[in-house]
VEXTIMAR-973794 format. One line per field, with one value per residue (C-alpha): residue in one letter; residue number from 1; y, z, x. Coordinates in Angstrom, 1 decimal. Layout:
! VEXTIMAR-973794
residuo: (a	...)
num: (NUM	...)
north: (Y	...)
up: (Z	...)
east: (X	...)
END
This chain:
! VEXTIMAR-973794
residuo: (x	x	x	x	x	x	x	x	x	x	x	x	x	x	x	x	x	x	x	x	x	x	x	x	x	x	x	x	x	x	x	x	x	x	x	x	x	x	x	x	x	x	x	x	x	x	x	x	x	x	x	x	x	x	x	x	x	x	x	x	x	x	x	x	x	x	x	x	x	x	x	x	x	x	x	x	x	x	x	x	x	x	x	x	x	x	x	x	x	x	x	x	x	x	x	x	x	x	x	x	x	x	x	x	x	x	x	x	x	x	x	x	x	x	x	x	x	x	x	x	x	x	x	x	x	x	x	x	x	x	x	x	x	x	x	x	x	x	x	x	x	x	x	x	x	x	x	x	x	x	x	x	x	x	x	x	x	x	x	x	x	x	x	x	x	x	x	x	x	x	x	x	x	x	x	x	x	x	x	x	x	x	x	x	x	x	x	x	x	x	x	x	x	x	x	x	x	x)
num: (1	2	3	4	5	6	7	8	9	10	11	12	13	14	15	16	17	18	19	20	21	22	23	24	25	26	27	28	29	30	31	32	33	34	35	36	37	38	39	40	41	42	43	44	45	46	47	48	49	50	51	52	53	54	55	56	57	58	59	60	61	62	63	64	65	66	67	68	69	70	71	72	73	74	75	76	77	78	79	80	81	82	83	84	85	86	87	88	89	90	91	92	93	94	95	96	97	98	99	100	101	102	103	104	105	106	107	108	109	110	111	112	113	114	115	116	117	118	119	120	121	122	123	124	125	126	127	128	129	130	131	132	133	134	135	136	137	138	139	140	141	142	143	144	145	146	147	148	149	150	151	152	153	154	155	156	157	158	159	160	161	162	163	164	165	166	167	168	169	170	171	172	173	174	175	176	177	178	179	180	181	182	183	184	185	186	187	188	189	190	191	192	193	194	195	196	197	198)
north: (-27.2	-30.1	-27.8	-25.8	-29.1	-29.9	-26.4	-27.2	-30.8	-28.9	-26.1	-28.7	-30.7	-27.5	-25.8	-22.0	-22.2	-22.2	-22.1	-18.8	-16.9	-14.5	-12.1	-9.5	-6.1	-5.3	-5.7	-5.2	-6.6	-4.8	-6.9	-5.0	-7.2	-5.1	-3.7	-5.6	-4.6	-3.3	-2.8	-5.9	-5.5	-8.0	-9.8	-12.7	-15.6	-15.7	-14.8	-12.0	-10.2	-9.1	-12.5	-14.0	-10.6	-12.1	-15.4	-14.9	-12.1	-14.6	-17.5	-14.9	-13.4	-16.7	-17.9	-14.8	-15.1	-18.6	-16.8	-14.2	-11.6	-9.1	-8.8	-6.1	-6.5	-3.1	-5.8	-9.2	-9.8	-8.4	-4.9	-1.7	0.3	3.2	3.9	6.7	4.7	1.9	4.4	5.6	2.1	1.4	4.3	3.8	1.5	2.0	-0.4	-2.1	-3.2	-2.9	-5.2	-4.6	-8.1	-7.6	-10.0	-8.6	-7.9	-6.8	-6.1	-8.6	-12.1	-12.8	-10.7	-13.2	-12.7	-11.7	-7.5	-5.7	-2.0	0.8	4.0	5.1	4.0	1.5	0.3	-0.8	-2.6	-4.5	-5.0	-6.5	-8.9	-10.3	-10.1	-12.4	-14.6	-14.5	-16.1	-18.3	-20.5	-19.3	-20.6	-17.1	-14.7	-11.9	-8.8	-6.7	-4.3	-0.5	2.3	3.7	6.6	4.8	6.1	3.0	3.6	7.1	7.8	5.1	5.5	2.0	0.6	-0.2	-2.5	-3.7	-6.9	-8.8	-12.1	-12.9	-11.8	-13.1	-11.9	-14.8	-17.7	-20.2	-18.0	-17.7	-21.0	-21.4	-17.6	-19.1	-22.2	-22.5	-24.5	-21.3	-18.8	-21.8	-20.9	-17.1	-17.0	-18.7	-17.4	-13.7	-14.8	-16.1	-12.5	-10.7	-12.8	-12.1	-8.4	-6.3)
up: (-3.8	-1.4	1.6	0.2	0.4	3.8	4.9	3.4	4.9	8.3	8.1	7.6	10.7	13.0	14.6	14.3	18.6	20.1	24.1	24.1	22.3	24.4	24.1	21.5	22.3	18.9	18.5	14.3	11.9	8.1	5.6	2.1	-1.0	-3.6	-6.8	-8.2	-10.9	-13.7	-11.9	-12.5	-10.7	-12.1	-14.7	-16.0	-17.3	-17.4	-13.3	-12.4	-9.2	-8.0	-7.4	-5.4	-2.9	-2.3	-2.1	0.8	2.2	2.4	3.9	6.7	7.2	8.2	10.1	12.4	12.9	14.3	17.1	17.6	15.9	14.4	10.5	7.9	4.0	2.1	-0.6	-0.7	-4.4	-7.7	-7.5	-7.8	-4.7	-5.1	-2.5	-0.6	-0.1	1.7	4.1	5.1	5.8	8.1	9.8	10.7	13.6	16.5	18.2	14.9	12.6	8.7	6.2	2.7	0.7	-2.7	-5.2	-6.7	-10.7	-11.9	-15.5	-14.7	-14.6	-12.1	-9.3	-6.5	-2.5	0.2	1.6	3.6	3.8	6.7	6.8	10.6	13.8	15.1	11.7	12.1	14.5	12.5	9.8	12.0	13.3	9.5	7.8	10.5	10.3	6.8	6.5	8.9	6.8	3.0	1.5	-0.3	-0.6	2.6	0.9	3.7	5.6	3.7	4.9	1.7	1.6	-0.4	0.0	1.9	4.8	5.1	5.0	7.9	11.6	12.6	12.8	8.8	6.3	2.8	2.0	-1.5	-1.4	-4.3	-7.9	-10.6	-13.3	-11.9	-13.7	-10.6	-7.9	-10.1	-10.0	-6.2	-6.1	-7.8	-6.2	-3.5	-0.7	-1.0	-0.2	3.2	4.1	4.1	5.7	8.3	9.0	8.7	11.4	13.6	13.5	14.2	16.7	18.8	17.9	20.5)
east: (2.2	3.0	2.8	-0.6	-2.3	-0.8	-2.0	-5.4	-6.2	-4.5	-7.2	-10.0	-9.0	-8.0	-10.2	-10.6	-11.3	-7.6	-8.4	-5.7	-8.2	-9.6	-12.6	-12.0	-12.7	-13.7	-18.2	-17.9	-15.8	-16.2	-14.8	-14.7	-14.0	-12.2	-14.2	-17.1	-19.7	-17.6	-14.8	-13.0	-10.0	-7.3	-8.0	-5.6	-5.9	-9.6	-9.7	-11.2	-10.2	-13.4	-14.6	-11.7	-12.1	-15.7	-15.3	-12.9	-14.8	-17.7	-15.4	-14.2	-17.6	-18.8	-15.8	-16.1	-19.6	-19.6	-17.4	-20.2	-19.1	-21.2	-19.8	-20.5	-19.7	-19.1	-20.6	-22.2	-23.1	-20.7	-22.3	-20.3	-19.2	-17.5	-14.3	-16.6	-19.2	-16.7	-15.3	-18.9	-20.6	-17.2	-17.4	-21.0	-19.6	-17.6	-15.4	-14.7	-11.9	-11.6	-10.6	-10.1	-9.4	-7.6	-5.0	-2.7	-1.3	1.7	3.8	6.6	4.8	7.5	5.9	5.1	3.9	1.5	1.4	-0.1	-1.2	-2.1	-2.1	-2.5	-0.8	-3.2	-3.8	0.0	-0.9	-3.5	-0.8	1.4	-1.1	-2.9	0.5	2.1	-0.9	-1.1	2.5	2.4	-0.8	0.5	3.9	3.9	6.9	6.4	6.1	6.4	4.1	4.0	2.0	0.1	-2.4	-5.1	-8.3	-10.2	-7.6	-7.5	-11.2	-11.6	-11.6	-11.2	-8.2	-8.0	-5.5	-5.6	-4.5	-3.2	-3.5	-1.4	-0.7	-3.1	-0.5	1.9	0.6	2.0	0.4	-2.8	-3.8	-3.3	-5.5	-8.1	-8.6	-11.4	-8.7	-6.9	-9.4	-10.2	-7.1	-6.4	-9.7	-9.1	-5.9	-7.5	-10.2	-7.5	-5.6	-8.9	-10.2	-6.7	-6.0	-6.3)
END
């Protein structure tokens, strides 16, 4: 927990500008927190999923767009969208990347770490890129990168990967989930794998 808070009082100090960032080639960023409405997600210990996907949506939404960035939320509020109507409001834009933010549940409590999905080759790419990031700012167990045919990546065109963040059903990991330094963090170290994907 030592080295969450280092992280945190690092991320406030740090500036999201590093001078090797170049210019992305990529105009839109969609950012799609998982579920919402009555579709709860995970739901342990009193914390429900959908709202930790938008609190960090939100975070990254505004990181990004103090670099100019033009972003696009499948949702901004805890409303239901179904997984069709995700895939059409990314696809809408071209030149753009797709982000699907999730936290994770499992049976065995014990069932710790960060991974990532893709489904296509350039969303491999992407993968590559957030997962690294992701571990480099989260003391989390690496997971690994899988290629999975969920719905949200196929039926996108833009390069496209799903993230968990973490397992609500681990009652350690839950409590660093839940707390608003963590979702400063992933944020920011999503933004920073963004901003230098190419």
């Amino acid at each position: 927990m030592s080295r969450f808070l280092a992280l945190f009082l690092f991320s406030l100090t740090a500036g999201l500008m590093a001078p090797e960032l170049k210019a992305s080639p990529f105009d839109t960023i969609v950012i799609d927190p998982g579920h919402g409405g009555k579709d709860n997600g995970a739901l342990w210990g009193g914390v429900k999923e959908k709202e930790l996907n938008l609190s960090v949506a939100l975070r990254l939404k505004h990181l990004l767009e103090s670099r100019g960035k033009r972003v696009v939320l499948t949702r901004s509020s805890d409303r239901f969208v179904s997984l069709e109507e995700r895939c059409r409001i990314a696809n809408r834009y071209h030149r753009s990347l797709f982000l699907s933010l999730h936290f994770n549940a499992a049976p065995r409590l014990g069932a710790r770490g960060i991974e990532t999905f893709y489904y296509g080759r350039r969303g491999r790419q992407l993968a590559d890129q957030v997962h690294a990031h992701l571990l480099e700012g989260v003391d989390f167990y690496d997971r690994g990168i899988k290629r999975k045919r969920f719905h949200v990546l196929r039926g996108t065109r833009a390069p496209a990967v799903l993230v968990e963040l973490g397992f609500l059903s681990n009652p350690v990991e839950r409590k660093i989930c839940a707390h608003p330094a963590y979702h400063d963090i992933v944020a920011r170290q999503l933004a920073l794998a963004v901003l230098r994907y190419r």
